[in-house]
C-alpha positions as CSV (number, residue, x, y, z in Angstrom):
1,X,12.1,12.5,7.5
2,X,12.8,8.7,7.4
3,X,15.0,6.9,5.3
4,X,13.5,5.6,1.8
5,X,12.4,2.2,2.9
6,X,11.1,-0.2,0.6
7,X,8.2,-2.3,1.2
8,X,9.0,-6.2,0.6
9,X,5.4,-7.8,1.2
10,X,2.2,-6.4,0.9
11,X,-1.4,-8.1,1.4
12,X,-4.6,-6.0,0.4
13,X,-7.6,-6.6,2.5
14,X,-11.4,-5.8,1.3
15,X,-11.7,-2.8,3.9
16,X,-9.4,-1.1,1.9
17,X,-6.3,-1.9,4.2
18,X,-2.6,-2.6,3.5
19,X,-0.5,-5.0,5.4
20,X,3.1,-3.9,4.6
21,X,6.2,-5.6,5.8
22,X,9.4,-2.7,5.2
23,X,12.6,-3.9,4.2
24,X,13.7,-3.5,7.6
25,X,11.4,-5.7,9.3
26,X,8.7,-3.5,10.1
27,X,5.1,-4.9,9.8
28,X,2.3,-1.4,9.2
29,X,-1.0,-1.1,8.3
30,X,-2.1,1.9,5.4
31,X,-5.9,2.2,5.5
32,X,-5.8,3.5,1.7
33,X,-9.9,4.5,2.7
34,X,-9.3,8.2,2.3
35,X,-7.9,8.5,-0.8
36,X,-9.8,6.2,-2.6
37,X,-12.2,9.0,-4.4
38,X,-9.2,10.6,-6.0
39,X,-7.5,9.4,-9.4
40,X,-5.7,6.9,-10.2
41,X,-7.1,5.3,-6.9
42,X,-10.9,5.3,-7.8
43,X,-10.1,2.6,-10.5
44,X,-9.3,-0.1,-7.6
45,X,-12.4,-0.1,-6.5
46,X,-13.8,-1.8,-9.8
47,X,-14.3,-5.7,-9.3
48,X,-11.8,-6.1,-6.3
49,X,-8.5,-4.6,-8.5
50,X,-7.4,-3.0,-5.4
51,X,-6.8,-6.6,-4.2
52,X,-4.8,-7.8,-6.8
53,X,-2.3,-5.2,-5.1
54,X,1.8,-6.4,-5.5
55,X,5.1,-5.7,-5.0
56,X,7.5,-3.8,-7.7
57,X,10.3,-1.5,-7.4
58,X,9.7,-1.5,-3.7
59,X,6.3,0.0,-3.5
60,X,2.8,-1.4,-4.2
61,X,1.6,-1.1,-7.3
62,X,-1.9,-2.8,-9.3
63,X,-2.4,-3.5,-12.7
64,X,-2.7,-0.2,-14.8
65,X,0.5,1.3,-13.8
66,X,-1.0,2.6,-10.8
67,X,1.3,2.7,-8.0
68,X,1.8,5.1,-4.7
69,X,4.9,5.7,-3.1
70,X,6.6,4.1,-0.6
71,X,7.8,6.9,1.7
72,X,4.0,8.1,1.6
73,X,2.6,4.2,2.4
74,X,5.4,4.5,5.5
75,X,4.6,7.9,7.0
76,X,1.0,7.3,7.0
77,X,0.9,3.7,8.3
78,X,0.5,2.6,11.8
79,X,2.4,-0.4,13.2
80,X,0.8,-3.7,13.1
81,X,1.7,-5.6,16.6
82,X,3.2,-8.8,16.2
């Protein structure tokens, strides 16, 4: 099990994809694809919420109070080179 990292940057792309920077430097990529049929998550897919995707409390969360956690957006990530 990692340490609780929190994320510091995230930018939401159309396909569904997370670029997360971690607070200790670490750039990943969360394809957030598969999970996008189950609730809360089905509501970002109405007009392009999913990209109005933030930073609060050192996860992502969108408007709604819909949020998922950041050890969850870390262990299922891949690292993004460079």
């Amino acid at each position: 099990m990692n340490e609780l990292l929190d994320v510091v940057k995230v930018k939401a792309r159309s396909d569904f994809k997370l670029e997360l920077e971690f607070e200790n430097g670490e750039r990943r990529l969360f394809d957030m694809a598969p999970i996008m049929d189950k609730k809360p998550f089905t509501r970002l897919k109405e007009s392009n919420l999913f990209l109005a995707a933030r930073v609060a409390y050192g996860t992502v969360v969108w408007p709604g109070n819909i949020d998922i956690a950041p050890e969850t957006l870390y262990d299922r990530s891949i690292p993004l080179d460079g």
